[in-house]
N, CA, C and O atoms as a GROMACS GRO file, in nm:
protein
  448
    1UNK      N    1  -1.855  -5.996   1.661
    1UNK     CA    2  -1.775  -5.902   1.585
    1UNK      C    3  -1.652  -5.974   1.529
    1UNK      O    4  -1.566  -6.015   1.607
    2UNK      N    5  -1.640  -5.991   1.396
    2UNK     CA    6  -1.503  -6.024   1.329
    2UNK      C    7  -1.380  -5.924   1.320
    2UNK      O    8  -1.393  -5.815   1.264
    3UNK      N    9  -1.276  -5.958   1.370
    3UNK     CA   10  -1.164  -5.910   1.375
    3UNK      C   11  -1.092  -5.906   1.267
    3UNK      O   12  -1.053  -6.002   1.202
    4UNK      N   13  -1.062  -5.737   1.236
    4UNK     CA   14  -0.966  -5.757   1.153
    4UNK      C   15  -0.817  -5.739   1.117
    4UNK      O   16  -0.762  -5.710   1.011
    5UNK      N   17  -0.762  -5.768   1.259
    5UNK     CA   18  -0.608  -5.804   1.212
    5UNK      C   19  -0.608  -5.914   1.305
    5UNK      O   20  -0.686  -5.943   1.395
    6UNK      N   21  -0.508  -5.964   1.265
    6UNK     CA   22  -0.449  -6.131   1.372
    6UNK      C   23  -0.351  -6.074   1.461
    6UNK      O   24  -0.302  -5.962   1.470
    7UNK      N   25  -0.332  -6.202   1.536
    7UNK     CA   26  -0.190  -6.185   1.639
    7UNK      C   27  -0.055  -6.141   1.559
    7UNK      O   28   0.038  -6.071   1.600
    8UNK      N   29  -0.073  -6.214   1.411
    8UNK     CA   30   0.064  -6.261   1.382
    8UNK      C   31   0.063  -6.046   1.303
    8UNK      O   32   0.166  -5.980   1.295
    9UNK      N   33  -0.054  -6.004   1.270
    9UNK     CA   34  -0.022  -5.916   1.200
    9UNK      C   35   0.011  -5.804   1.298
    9UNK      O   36   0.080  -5.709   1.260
   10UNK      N   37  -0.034  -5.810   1.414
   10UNK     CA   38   0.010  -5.700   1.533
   10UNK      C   39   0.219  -5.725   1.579
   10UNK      O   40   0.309  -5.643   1.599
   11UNK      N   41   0.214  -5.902   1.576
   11UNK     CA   42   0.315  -5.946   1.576
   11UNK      C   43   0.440  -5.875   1.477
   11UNK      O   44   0.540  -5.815   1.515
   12UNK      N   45   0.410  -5.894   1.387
   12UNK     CA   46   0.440  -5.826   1.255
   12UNK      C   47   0.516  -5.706   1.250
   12UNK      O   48   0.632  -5.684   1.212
   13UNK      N   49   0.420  -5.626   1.300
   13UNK     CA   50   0.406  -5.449   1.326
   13UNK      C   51   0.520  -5.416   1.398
   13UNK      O   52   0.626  -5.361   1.370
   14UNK      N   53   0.466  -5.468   1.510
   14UNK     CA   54   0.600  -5.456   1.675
   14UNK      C   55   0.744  -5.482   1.607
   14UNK      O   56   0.836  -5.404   1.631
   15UNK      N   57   0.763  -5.608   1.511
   15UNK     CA   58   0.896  -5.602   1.523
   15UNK      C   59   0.987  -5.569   1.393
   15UNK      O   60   1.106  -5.598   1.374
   16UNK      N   61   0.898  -5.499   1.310
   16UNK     CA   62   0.909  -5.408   1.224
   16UNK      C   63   0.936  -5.285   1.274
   16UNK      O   64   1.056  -5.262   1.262
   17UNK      N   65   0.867  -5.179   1.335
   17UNK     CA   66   0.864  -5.108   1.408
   17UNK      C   67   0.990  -5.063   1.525
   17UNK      O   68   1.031  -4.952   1.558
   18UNK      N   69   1.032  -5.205   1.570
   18UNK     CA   70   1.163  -5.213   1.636
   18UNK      C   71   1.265  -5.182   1.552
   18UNK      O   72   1.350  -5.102   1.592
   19UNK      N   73   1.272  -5.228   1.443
   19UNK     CA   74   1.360  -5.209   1.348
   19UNK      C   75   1.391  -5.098   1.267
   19UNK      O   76   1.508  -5.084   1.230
   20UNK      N   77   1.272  -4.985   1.220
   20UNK     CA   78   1.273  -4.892   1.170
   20UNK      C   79   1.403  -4.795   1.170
   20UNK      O   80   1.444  -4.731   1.073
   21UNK      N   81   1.450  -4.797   1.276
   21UNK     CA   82   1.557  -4.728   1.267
   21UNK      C   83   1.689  -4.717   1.251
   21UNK      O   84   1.770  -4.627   1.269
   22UNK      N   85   1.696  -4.916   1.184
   22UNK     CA   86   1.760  -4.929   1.159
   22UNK      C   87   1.876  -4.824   0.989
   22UNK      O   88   1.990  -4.790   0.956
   23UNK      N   89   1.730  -4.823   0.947
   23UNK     CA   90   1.808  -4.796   0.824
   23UNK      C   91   1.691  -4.727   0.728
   23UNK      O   92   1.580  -4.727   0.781
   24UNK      N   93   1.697  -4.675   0.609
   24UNK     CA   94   1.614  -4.603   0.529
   24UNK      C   95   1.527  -4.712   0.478
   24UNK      O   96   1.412  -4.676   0.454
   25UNK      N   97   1.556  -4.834   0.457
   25UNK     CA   98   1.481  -4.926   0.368
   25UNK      C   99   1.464  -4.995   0.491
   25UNK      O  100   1.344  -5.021   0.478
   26UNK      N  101   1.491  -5.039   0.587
   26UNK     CA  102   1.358  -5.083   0.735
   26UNK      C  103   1.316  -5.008   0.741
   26UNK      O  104   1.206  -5.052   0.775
   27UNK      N  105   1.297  -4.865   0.735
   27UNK     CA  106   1.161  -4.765   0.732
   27UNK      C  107   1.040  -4.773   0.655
   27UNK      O  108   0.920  -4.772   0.681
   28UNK      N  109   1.129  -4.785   0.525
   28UNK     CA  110   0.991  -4.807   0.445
   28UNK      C  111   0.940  -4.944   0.396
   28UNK      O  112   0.847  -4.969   0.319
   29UNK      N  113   1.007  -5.012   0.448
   29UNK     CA  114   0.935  -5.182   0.471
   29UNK      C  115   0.883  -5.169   0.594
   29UNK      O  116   0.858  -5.276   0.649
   30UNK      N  117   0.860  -5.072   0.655
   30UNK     CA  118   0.757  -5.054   0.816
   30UNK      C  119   0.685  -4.974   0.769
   30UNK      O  120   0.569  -5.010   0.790
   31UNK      N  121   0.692  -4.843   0.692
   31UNK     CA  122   0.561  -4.775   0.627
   31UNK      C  123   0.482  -4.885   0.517
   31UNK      O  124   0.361  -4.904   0.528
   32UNK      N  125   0.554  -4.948   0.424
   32UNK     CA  126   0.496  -5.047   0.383
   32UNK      C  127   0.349  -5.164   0.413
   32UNK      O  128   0.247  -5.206   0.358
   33UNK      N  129   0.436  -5.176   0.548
   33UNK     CA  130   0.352  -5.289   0.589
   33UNK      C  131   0.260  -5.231   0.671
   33UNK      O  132   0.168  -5.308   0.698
   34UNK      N  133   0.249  -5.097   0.733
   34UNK     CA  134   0.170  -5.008   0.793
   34UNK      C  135   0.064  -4.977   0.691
   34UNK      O  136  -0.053  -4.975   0.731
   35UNK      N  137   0.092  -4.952   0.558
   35UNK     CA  138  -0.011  -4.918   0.488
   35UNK      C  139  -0.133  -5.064   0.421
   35UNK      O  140  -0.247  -5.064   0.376
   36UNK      N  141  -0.044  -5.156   0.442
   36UNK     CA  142  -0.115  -5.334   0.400
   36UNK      C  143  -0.207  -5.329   0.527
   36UNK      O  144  -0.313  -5.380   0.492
   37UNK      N  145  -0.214  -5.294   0.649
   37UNK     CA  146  -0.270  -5.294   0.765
   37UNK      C  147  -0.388  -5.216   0.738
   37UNK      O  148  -0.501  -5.260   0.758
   38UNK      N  149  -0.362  -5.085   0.686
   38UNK     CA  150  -0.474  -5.045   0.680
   38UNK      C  151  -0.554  -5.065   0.509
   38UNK      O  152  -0.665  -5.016   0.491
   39UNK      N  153  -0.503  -5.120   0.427
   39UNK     CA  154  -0.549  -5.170   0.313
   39UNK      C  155  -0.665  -5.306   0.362
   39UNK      O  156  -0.774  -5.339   0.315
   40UNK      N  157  -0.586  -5.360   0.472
   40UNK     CA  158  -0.664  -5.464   0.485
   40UNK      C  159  -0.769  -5.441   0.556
   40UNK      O  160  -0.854  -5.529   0.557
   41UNK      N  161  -0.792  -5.321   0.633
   41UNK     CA  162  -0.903  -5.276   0.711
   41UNK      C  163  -0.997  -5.252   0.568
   41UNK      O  164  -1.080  -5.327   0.518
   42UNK      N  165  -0.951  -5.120   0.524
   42UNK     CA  166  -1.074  -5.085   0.380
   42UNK      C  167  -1.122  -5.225   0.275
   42UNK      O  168  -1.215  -5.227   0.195
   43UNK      N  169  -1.028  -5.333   0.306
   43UNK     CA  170  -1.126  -5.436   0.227
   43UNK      C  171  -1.185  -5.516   0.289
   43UNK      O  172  -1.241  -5.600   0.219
   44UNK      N  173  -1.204  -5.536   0.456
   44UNK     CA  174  -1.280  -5.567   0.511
   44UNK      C  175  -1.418  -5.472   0.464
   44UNK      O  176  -1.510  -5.530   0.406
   45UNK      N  177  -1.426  -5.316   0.496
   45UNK     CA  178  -1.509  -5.274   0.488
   45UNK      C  179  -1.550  -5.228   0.338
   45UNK      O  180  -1.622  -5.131   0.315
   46UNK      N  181  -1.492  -5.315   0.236
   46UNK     CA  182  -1.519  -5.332   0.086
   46UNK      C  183  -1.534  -5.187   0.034
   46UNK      O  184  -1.621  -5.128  -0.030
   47UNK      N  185  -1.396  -5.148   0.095
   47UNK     CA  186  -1.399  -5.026   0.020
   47UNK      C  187  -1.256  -5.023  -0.099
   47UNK      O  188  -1.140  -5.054  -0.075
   48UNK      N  189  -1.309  -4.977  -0.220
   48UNK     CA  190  -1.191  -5.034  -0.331
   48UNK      C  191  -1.124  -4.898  -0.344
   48UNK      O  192  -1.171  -4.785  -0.357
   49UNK      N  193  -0.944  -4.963  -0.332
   49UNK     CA  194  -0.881  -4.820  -0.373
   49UNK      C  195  -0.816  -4.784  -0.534
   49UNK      O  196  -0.743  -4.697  -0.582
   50UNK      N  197  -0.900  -4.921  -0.590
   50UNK     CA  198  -0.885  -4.903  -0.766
   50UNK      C  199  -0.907  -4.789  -0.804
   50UNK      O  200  -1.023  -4.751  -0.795
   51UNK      N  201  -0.812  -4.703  -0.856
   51UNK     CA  202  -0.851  -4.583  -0.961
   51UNK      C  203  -0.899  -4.464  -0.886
   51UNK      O  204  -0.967  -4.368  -0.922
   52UNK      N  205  -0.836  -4.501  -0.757
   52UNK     CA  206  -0.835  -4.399  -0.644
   52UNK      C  207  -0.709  -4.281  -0.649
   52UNK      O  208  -0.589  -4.310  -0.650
   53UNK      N  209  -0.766  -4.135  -0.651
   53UNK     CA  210  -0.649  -4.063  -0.616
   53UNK      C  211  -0.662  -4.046  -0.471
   53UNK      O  212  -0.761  -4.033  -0.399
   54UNK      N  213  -0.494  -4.048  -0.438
   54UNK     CA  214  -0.496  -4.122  -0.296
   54UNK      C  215  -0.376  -3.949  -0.252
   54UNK      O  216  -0.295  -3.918  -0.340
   55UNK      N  217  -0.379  -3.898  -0.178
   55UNK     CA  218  -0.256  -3.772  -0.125
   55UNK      C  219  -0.179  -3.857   0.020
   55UNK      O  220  -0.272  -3.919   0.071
   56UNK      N  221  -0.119  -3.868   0.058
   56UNK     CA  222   0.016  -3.933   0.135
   56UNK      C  223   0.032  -3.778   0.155
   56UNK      O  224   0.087  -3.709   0.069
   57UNK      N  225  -0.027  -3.718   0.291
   57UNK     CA  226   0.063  -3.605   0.364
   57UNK      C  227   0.180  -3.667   0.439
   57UNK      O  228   0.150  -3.766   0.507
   58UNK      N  229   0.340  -3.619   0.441
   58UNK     CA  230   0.408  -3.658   0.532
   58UNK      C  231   0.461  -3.778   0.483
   58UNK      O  232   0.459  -3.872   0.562
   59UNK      N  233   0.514  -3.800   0.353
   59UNK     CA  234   0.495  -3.933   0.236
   59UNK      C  235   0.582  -3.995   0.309
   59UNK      O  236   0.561  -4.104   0.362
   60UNK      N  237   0.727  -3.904   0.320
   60UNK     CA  238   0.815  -3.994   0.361
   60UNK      C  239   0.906  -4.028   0.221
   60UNK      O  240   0.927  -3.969   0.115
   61UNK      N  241   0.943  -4.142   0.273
   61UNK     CA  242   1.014  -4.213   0.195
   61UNK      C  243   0.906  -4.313   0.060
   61UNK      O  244   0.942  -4.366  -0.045
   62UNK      N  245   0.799  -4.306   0.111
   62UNK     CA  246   0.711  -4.303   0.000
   62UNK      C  247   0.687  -4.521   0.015
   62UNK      O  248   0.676  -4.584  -0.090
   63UNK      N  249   0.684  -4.579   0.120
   63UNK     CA  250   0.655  -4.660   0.160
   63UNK      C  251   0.470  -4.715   0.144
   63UNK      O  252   0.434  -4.826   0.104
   64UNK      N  253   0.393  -4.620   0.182
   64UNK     CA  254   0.254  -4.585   0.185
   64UNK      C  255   0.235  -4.576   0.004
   64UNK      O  256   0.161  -4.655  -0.054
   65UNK      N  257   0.300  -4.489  -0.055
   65UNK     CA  258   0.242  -4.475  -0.170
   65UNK      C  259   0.303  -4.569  -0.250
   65UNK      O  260   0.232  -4.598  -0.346
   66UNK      N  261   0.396  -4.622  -0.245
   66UNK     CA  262   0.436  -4.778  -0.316
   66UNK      C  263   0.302  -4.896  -0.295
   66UNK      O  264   0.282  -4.979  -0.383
   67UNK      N  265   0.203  -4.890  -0.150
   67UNK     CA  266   0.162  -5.051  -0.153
   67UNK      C  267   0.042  -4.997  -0.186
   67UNK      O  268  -0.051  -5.078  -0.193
   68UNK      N  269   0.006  -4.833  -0.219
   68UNK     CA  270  -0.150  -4.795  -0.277
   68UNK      C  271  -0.142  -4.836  -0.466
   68UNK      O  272  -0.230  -4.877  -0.542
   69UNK      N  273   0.024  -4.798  -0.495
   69UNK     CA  274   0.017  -4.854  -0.637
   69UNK      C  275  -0.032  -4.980  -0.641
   69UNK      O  276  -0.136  -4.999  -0.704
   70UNK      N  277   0.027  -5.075  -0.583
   70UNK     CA  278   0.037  -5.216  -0.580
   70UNK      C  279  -0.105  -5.233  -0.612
   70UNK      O  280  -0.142  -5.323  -0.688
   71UNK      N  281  -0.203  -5.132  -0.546
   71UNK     CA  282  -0.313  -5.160  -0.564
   71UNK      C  283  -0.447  -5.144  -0.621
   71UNK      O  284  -0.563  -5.180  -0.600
   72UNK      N  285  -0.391  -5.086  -0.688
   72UNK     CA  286  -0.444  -4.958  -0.815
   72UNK      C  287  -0.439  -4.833  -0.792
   72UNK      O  288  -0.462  -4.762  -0.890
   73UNK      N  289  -0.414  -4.779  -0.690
   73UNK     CA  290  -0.484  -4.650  -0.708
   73UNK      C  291  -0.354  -4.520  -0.704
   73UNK      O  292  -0.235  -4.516  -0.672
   74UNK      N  293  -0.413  -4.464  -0.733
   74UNK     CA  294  -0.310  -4.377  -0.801
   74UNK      C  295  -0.241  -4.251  -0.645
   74UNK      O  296  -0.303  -4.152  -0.606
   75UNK      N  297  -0.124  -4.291  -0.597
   75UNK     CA  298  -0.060  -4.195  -0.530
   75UNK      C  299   0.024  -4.072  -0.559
   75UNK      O  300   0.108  -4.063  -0.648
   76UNK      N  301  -0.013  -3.965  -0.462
   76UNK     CA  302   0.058  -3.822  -0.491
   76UNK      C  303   0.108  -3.826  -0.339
   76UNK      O  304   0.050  -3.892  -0.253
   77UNK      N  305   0.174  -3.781  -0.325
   77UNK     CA  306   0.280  -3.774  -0.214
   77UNK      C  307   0.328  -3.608  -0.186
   77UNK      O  308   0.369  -3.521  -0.262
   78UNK      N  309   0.302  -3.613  -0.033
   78UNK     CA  310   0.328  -3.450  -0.013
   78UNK      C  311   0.403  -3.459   0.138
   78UNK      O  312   0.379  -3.510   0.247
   79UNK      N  313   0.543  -3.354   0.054
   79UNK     CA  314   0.610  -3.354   0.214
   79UNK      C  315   0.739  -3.221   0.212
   79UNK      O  316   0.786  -3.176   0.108
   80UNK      N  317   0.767  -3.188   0.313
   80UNK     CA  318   0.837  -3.072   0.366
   80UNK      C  319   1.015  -3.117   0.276
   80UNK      O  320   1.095  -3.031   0.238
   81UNK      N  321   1.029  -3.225   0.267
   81UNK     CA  322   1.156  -3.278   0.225
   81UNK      C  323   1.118  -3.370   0.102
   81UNK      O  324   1.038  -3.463   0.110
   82UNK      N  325   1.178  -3.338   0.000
   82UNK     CA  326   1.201  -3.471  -0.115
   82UNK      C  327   1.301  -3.579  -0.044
   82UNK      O  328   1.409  -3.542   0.002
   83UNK      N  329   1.270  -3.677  -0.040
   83UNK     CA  330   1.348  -3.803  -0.020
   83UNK      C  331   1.395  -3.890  -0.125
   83UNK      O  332   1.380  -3.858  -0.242
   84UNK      N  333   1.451  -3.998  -0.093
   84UNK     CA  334   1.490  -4.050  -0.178
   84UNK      C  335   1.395  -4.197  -0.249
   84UNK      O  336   1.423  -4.312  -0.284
   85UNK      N  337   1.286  -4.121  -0.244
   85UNK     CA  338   1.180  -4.221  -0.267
   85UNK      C  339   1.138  -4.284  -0.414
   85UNK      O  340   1.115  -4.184  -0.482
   86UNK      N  341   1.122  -4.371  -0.475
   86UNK     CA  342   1.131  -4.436  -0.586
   86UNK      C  343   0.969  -4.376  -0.633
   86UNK      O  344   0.935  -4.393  -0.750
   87UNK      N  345   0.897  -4.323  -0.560
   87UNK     CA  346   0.759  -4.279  -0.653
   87UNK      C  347   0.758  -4.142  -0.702
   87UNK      O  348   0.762  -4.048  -0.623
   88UNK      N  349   0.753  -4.126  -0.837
   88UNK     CA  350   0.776  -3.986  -0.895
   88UNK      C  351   0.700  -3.890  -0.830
   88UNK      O  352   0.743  -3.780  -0.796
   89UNK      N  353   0.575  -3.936  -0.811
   89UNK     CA  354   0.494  -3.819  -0.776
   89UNK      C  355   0.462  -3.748  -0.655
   89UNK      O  356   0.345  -3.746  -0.618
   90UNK      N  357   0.574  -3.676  -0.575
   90UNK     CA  358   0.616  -3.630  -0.482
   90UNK      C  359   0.608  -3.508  -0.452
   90UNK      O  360   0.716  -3.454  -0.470
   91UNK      N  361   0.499  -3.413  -0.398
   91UNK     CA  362   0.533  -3.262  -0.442
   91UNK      C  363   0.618  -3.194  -0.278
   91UNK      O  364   0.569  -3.220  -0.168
   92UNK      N  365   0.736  -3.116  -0.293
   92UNK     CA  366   0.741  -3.017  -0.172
   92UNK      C  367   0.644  -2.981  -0.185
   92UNK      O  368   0.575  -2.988  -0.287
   93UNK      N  369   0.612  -2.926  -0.061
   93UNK     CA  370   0.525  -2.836   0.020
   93UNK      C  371   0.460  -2.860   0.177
   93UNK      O  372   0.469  -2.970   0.231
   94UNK      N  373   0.410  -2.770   0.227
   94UNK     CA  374   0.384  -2.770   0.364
   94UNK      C  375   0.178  -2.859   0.354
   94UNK      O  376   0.081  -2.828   0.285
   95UNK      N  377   0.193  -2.937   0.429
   95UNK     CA  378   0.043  -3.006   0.445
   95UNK      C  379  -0.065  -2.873   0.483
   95UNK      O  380  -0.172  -2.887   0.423
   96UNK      N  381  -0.062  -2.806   0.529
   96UNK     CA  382  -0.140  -2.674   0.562
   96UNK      C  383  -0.138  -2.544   0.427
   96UNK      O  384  -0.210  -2.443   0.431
   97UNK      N  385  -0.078  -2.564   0.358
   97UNK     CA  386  -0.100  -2.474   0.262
   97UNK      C  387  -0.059  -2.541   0.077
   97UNK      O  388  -0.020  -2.475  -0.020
   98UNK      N  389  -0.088  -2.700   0.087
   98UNK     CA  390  -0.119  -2.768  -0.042
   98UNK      C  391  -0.122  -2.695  -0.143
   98UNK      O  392  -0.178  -2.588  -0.117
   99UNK      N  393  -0.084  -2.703  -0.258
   99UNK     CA  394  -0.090  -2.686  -0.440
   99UNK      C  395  -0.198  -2.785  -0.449
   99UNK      O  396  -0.167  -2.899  -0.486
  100UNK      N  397  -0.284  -2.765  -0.429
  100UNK     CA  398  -0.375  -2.921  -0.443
  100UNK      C  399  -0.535  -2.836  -0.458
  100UNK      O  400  -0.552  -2.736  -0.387
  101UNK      N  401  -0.619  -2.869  -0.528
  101UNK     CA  402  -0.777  -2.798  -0.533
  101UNK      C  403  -0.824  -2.902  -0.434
  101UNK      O  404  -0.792  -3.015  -0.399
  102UNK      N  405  -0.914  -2.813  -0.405
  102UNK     CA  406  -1.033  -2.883  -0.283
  102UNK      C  407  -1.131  -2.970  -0.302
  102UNK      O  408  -1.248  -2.943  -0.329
  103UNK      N  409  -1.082  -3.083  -0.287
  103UNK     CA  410  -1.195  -3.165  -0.318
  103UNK      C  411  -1.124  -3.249  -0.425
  103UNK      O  412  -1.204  -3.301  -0.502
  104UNK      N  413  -1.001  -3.275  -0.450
  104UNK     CA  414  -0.913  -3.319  -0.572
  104UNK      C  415  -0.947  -3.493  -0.554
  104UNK      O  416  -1.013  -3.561  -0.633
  105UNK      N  417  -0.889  -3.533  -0.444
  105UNK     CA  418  -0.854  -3.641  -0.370
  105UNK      C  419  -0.964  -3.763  -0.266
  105UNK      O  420  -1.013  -3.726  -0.159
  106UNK      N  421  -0.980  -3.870  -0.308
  106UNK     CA  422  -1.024  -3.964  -0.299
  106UNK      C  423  -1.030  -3.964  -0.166
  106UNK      O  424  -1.138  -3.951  -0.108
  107UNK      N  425  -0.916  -3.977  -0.104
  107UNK     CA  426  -0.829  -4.002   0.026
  107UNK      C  427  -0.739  -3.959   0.055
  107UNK      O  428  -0.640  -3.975  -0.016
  108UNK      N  429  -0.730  -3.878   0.184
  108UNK     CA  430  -0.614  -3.784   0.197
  108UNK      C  431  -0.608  -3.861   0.298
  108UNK      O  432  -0.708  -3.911   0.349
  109UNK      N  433  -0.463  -3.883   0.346
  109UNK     CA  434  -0.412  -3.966   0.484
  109UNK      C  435  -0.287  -3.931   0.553
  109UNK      O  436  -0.197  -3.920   0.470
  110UNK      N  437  -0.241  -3.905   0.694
  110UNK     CA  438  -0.087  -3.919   0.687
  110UNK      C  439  -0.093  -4.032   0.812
  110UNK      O  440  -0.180  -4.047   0.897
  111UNK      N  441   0.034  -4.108   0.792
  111UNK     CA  442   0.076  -4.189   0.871
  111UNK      C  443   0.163  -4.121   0.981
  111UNK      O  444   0.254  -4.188   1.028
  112UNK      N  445   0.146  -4.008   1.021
  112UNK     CA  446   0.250  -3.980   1.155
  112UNK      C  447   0.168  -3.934   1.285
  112UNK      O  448   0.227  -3.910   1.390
   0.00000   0.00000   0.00000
């Protein structure tokens, strides 16, 4: 069985993670690199998120939907609070009762 994260990327995580609370931008350079973790899982399993609509329940600060741009695919972001997040496409609302049609979304995910 091939592994797909390293020492250094678990390494990584931990002391990112330590840091998070430091400040608004160590948060989302830890959601960031949380979402490269699992980017790097789906291209192990050659799954492409080109031209993907992607929903971010619980966006946050919008860390997650910054490294899905990076990678084509197109993020919407959904959360109880607007933040001060640099990706426009951010809607209030509660994850249990979405503005969203059924079946809209590629990939629905939350990181919490």
């Amino acid at each position: 069985m091939k592994l797909i994260y390293s020492f250094e990327d678990y390494s990584r995580l931990y002391e990112l993670a330590r840091k998070r609370t430091r400040s608004a931008q160590d948060y989302q350079i830890f959601e960031q690199y949380q979402c490269k973790l699992l980017i790097k899982y789906f291209q192990n399993k050659n799954i492409s998120l080109n031209k993907k609509l992607v929903l971010d329940l619980g966006c946050g600060l919008g860390g997650f939907m910054k490294e899905f741009l990076d990678y084509g695919a197109f993020p919407v972001g959904l959360d109880l609070e607007i933040s001060n997040t640099t990706i426009s496409m951010v809607t209030k609302a509660d994850a249990l009762k979405t503005p969203f049609n059924k079946n809209q979304f590629d990939l629905v995910l939350s990181g919490h």
